[in-house]
Z-matrix of the N, CA and C atoms (Angstrom, degrees):
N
C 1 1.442
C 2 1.520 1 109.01
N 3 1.577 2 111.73 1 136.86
C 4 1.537 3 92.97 2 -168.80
C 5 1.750 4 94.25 3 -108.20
N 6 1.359 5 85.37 4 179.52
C 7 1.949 6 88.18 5 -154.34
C 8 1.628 7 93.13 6 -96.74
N 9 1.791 8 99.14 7 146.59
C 10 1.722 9 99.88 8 -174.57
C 11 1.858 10 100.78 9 -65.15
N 12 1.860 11 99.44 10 159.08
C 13 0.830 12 110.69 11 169.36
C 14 1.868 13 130.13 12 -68.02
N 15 0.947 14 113.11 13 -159.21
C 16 1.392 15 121.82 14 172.41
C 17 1.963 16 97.87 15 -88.99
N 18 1.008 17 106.80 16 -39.29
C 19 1.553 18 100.75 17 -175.17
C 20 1.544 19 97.71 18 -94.49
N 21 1.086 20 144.53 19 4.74
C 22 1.501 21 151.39 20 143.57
C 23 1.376 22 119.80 21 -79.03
N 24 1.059 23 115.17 22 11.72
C 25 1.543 24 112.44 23 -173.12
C 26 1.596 25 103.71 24 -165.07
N 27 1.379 26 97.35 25 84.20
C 28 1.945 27 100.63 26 -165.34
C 29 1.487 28 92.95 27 -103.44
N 30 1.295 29 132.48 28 -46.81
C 31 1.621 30 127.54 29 -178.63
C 32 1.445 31 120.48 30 -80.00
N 33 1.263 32 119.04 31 106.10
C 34 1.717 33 100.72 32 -179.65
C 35 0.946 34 100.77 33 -120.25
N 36 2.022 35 145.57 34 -16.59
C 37 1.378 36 112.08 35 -179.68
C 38 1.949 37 104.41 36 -136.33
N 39 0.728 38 114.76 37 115.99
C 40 1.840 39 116.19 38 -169.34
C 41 1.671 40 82.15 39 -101.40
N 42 1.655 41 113.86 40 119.26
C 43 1.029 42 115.13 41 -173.33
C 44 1.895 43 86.10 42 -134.56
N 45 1.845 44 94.80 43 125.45
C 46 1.593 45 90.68 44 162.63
C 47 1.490 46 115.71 45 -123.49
N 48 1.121 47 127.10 46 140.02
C 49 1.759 48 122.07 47 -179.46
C 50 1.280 49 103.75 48 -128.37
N 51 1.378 50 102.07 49 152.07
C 52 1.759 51 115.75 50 168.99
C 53 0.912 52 101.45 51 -130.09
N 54 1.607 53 100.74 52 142.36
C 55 1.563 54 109.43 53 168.45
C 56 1.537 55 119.25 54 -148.23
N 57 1.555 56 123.17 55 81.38
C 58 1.406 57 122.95 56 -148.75
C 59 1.214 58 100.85 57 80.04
N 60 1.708 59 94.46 58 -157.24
C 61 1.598 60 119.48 59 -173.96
C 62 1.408 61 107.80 60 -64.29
N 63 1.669 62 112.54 61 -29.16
C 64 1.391 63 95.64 62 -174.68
C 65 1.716 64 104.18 63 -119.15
N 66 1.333 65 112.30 64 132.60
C 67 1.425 66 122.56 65 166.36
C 68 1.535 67 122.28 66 -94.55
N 69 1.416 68 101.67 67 -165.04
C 70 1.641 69 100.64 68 -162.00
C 71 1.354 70 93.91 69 -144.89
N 72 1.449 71 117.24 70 138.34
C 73 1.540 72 105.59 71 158.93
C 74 1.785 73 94.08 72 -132.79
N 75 1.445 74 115.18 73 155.15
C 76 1.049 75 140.51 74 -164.00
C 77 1.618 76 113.41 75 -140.26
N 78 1.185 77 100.62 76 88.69
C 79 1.748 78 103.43 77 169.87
C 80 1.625 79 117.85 78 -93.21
N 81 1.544 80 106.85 79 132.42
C 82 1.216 81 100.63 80 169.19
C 83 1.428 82 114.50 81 -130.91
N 84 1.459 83 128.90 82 131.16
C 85 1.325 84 126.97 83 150.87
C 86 0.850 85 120.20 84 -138.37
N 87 1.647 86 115.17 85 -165.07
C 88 1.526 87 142.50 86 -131.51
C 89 1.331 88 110.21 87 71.58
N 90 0.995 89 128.40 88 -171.22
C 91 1.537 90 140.02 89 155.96
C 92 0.999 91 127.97 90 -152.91
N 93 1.636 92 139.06 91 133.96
C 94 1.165 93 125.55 92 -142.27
C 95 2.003 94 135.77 93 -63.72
N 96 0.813 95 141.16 94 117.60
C 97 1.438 96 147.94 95 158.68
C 98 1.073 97 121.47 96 -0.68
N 99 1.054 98 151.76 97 77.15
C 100 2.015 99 150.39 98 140.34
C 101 1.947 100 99.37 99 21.20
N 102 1.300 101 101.05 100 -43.86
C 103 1.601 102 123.25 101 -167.98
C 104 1.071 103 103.92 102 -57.40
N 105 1.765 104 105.72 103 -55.76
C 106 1.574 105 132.08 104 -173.60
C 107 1.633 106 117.49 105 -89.08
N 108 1.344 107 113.53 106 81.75
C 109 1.409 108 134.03 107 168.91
C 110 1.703 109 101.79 108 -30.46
N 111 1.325 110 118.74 109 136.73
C 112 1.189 111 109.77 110 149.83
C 113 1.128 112 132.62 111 -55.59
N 114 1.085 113 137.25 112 116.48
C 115 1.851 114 146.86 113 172.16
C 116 1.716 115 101.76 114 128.39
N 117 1.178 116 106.37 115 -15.20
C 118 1.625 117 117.91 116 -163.95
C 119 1.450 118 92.14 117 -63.66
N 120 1.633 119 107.80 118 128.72
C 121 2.191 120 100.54 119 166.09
C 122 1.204 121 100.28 120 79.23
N 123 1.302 122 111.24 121 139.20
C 124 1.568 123 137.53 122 165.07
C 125 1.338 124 112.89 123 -81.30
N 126 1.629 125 89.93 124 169.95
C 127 1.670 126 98.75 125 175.28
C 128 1.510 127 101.68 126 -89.40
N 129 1.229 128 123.64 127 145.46
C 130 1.726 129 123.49 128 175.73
C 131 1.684 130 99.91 129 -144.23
N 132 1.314 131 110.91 130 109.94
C 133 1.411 132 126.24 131 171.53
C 134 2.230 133 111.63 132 -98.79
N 135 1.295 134 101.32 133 118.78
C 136 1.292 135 128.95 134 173.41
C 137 1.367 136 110.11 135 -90.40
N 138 1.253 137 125.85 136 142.70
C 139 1.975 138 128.52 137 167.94
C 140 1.276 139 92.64 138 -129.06
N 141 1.006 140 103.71 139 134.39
C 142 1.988 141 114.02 140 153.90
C 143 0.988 142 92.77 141 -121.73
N 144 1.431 143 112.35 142 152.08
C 145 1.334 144 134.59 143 173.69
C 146 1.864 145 114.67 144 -102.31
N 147 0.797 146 129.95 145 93.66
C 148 1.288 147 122.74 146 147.62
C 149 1.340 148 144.76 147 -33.43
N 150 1.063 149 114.35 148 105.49
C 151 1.921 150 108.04 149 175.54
C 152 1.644 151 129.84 150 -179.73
N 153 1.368 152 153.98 151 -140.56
C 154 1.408 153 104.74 152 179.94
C 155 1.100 154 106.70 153 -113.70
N 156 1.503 155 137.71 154 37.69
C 157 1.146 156 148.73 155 107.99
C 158 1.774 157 133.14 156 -35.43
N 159 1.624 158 116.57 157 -11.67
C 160 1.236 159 133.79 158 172.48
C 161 1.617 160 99.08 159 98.76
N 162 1.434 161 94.38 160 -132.84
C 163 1.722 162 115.38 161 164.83
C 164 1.011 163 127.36 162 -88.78
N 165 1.427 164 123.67 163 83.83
C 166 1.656 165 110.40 164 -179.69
C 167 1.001 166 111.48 165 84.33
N 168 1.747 167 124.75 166 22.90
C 169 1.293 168 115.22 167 159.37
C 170 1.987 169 94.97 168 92.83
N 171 1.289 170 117.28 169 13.42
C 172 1.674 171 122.38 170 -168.21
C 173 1.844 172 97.26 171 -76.05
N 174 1.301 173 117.20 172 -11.61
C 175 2.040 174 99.82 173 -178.25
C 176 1.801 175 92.07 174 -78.35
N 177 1.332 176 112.13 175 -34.91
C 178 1.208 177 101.66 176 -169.76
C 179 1.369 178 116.12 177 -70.49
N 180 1.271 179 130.79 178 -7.33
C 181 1.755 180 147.97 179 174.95
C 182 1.741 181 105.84 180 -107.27
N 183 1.024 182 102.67 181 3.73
C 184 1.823 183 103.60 182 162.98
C 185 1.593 184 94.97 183 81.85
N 186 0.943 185 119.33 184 37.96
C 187 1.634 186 122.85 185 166.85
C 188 1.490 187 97.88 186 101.43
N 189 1.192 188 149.74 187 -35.18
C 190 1.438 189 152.37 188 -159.03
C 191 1.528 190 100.66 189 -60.75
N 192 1.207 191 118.70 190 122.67
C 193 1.477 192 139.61 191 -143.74
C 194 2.005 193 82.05 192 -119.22
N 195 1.471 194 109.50 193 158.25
C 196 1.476 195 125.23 194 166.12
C 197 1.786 196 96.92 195 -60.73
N 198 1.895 197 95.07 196 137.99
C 199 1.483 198 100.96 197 161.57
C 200 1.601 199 94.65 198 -112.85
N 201 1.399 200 106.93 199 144.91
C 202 1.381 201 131.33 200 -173.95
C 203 1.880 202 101.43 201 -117.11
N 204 1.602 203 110.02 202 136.54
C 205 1.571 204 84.82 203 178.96
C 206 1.934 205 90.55 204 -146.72
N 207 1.281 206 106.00 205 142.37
C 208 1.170 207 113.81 206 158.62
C 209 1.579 208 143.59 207 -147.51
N 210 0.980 209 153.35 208 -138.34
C 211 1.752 210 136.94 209 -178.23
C 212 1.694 211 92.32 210 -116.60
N 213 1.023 212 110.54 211 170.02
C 214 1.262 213 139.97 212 158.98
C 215 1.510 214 127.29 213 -54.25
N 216 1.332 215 128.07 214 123.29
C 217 0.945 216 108.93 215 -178.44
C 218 1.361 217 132.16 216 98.73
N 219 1.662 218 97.21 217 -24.36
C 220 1.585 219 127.59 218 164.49
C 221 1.659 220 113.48 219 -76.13
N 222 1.544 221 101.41 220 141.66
C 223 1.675 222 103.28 221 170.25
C 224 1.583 223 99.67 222 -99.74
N 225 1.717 224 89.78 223 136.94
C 226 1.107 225 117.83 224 176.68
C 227 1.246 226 121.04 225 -113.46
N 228 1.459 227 112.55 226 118.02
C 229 1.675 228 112.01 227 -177.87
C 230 2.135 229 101.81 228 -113.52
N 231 0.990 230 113.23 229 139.32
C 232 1.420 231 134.89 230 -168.06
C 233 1.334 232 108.90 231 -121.35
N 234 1.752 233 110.06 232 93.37
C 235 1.607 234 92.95 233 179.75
C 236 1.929 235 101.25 234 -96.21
N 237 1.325 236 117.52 235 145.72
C 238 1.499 237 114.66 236 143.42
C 239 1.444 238 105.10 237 -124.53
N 240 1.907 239 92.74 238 138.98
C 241 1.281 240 138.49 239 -178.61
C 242 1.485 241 88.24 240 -106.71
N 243 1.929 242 101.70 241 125.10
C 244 1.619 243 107.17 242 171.13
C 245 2.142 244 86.13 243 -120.92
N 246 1.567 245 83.54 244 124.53
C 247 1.004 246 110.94 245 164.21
C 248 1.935 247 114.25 246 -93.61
N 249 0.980 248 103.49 247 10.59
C 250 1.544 249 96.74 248 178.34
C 251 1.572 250 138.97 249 -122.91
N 252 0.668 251 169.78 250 93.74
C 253 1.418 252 173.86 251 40.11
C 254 1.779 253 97.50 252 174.28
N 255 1.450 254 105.22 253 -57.00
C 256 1.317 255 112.36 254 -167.95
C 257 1.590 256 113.29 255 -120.79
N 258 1.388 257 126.99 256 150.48
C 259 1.275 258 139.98 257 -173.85
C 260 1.333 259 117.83 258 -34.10
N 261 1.553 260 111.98 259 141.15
C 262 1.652 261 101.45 260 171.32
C 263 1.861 262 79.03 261 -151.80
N 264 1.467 263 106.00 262 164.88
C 265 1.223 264 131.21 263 -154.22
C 266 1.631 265 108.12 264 -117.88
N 267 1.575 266 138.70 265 178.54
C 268 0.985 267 123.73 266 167.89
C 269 1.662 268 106.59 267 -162.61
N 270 1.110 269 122.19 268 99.54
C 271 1.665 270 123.89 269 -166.79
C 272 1.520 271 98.33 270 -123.87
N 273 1.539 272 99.35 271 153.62
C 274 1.867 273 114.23 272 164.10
C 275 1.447 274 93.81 273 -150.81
N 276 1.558 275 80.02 274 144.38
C 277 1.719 276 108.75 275 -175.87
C 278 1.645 277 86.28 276 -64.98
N 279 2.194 278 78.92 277 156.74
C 280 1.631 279 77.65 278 -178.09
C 281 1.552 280 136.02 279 77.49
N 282 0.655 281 96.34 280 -58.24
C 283 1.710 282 118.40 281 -171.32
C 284 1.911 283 107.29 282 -75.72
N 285 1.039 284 83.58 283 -83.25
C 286 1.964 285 120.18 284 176.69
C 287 1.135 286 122.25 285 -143.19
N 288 1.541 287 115.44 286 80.85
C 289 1.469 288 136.53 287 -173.70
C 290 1.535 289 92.09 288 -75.47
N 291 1.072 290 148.09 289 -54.73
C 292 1.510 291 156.16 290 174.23
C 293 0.996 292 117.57 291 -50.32
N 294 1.628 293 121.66 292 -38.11
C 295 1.477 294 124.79 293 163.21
C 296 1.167 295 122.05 294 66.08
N 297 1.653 296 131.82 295 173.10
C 298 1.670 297 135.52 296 151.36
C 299 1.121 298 111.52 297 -94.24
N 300 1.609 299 97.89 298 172.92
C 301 1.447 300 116.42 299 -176.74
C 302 1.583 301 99.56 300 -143.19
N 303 1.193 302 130.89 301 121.36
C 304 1.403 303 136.80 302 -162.86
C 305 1.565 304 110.03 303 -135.67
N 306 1.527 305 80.74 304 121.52
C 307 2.524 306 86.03 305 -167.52
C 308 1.546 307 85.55 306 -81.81
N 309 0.912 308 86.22 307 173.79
C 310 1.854 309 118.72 308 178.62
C 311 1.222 310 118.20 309 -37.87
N 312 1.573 311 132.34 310 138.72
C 313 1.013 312 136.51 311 -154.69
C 314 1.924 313 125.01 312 5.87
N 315 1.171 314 95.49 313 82.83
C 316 1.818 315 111.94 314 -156.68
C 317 2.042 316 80.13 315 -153.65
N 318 1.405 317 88.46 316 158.51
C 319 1.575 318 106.33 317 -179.42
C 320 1.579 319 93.81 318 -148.49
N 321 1.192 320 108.02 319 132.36
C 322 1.634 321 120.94 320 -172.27
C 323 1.564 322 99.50 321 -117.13
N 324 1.406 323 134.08 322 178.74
C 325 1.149 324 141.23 323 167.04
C 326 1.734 325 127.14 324 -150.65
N 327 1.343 326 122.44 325 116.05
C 328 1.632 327 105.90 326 -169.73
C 329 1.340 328 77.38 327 -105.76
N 330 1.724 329 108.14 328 153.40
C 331 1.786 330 112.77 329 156.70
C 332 1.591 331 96.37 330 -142.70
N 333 1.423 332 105.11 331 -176.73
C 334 1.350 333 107.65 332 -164.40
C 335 1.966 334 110.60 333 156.59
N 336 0.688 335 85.26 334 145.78
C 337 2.137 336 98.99 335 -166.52
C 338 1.655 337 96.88 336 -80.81
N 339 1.572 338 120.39 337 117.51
C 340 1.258 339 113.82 338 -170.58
C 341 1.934 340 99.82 339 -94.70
N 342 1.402 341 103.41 340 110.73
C 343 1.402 342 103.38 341 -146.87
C 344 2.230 343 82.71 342 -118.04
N 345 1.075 344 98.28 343 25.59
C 346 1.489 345 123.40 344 164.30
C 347 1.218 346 152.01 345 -139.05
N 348 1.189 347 123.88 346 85.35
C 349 2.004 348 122.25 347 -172.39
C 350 1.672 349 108.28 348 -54.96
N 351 1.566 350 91.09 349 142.52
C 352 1.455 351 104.66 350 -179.27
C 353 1.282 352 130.68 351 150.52
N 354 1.050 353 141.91 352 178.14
C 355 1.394 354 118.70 353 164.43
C 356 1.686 355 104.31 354 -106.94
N 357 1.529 356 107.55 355 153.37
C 358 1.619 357 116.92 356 176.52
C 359 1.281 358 100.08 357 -149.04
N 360 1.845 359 99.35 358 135.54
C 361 1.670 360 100.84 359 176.69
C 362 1.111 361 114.40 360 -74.19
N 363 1.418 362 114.45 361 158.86
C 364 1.614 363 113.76 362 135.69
C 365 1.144 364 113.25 363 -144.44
N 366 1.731 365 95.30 364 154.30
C 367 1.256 366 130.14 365 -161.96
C 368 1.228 367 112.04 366 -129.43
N 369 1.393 368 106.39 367 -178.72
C 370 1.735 369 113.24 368 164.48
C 371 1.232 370 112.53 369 -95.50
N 372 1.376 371 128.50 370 126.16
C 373 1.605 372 119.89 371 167.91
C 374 1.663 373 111.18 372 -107.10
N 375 1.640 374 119.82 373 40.05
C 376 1.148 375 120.06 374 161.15
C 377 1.527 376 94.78 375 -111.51
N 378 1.681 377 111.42 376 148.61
C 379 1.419 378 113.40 377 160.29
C 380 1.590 379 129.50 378 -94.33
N 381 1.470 380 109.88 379 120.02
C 382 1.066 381 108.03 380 -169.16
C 383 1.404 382 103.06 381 -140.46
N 384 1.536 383 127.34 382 -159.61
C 385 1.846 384 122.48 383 -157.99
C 386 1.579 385 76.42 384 -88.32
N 387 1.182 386 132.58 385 -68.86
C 388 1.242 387 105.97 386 -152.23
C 389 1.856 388 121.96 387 -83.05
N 390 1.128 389 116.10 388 9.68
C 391 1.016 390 153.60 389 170.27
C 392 2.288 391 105.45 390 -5.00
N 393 1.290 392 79.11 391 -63.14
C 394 1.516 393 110.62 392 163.85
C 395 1.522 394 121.13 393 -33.68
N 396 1.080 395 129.05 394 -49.90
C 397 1.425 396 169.38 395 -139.57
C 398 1.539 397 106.33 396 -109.00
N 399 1.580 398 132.17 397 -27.33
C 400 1.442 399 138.90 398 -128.55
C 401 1.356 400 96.46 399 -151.79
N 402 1.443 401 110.23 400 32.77
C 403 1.733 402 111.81 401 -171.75
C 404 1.395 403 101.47 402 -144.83
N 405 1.350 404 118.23 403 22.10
C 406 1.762 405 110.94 404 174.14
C 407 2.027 406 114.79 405 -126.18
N 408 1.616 407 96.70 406 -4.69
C 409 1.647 408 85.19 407 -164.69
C 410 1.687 409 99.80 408 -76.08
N 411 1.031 410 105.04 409 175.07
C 412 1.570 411 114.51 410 179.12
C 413 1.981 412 129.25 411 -172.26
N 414 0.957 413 96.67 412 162.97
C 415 1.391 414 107.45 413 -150.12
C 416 1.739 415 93.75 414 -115.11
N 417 1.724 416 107.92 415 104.78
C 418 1.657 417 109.78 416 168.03
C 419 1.429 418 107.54 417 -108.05
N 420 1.411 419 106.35 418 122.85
C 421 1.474 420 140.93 419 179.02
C 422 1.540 421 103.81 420 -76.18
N 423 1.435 422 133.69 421 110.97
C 424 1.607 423 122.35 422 155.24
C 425 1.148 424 124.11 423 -111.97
């Protein structure tokens, strides 16, 4: 039997925690690259904030969402913090097309080895009022 690939094997750890009222969930995929040596690339942690300001305050910049950028080869962890009443989501092409969805005051986390150069958006793929607003930030890989 031959063993799945790297593009056959995109989910490897569905991690959920509680702690009190507020829990954590933490998705990670891809899995790492033949390309990507172990030790190769840092860890680089991103926050967006959620709330009805968009991403980071992005309605007030006409929808223009935070750009986040890092090398290849690097793990990337992506927290969104929803500061707002009602759900907002957090996906990148590529990456986590499936994405989270994080209720109200809750902080979620995707990570994952960017084992691709380029640029990839992310957005929210929950619909919500500001929804509009939460579809331009993005993440360039070099």
């Amino acid at each position: 039997m031959k063993a799945p690939s790297v593009h056959e094997t995109v989910i490897l750890t569905l991690i959920l925690a509680g702690s009190g009222v507020i829990g954590g969930l933490a998705l990670t995929v891809g899995t790492p690259d033949p390309s990507c040596p172990r030790g190769e690339g840092i860890a680089r942690t991103f926050t967006i904030i959620a709330d009805l300001d968009g991403y980071n305050g992005s309605k007030l910049r006409g929808g223009m969402g935070p750009s986040m950028t890092a090398s290849r080869c690097d793990t990337i962890t992506t927290r969104l913090v929803n500061r707002d009443f009602q759900a907002h989501g957090l996906a990148v092409t590529f990456y986590a097309v499936n994405g989270i969805e994080v209720i109200k005051d809750d902080t979620q986390r995707i990570t994952f080895q960017a084992v691709k150069a380029g640029v990839f958006r992310v957005y929210c793929n929950t619909q919500c009022s500001v929804h509009n607003f939460m579809q331009s930030a993005s993440l360039t890989i070099t």
